[in-house]
N, C-alpha and C positions, 0 to 999 in steps of 0.2 A: 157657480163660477169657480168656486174654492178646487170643486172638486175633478173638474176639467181641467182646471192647472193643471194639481196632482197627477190626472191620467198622463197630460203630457209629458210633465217632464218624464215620469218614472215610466213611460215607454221610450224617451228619448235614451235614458242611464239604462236601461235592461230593468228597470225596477230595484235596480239597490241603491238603497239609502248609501251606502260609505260614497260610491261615485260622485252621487249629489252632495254629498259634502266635500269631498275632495275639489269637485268643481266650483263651487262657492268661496271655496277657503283661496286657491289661484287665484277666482275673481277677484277679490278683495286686497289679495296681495298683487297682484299687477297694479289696481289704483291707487295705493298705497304707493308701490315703486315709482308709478309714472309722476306722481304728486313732489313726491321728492326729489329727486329730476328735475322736475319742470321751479320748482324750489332754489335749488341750488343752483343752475343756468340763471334766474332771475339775480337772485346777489352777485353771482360772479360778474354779470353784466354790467346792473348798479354798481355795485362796488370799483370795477376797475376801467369800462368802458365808456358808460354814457349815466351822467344823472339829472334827472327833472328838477324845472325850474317854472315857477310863474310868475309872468311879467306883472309888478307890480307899478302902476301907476300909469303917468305918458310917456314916460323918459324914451322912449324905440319907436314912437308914433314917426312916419307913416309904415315902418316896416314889420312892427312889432304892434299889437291893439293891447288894452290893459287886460289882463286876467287870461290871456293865450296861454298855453304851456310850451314848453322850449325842452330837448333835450340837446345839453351839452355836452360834448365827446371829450373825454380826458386824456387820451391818448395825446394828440400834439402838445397838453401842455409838459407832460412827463417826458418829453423825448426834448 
């Protein structure tokens, strides 16, 4: 199996090693970048648009059930 990889990729790179690293090392750094991205959109959101809440108890019965989650949008109350 190992060695069917190998054939592949290094017929896919023309067979040099630097390519296959080159292309690894991109990999890695796009996940990286998308992570971080996907990171920072996450707080920004939390942080200044919407944050979770769980219904504790009946106090919202019938519109709300106990232990629902809720997101609360922050915006109207800041305006």
């Amino acid at each position: 199996m190992r060695i069917g990889v190998k054939l592949i990729v290094r017929a896919q790179f023309g067979g040099n090693e630097m390519d296959l690293k080159n292309f690894l090392s991109g990999a890695v750094r796009e996940v990286i970048q998308t992570v971080l991205i996907s990171l920072a959109i996450y707080f920004i959101v939390n942080i200044f648009l919407v944050q979770p809440h769980r219904v504790k108890g009946e106090s919202m019965v019938p519109n709300f059930a106990d232990g629902e989650l809720l997101l609360t949008e922050k915006v109207t109350y800041h305006l």
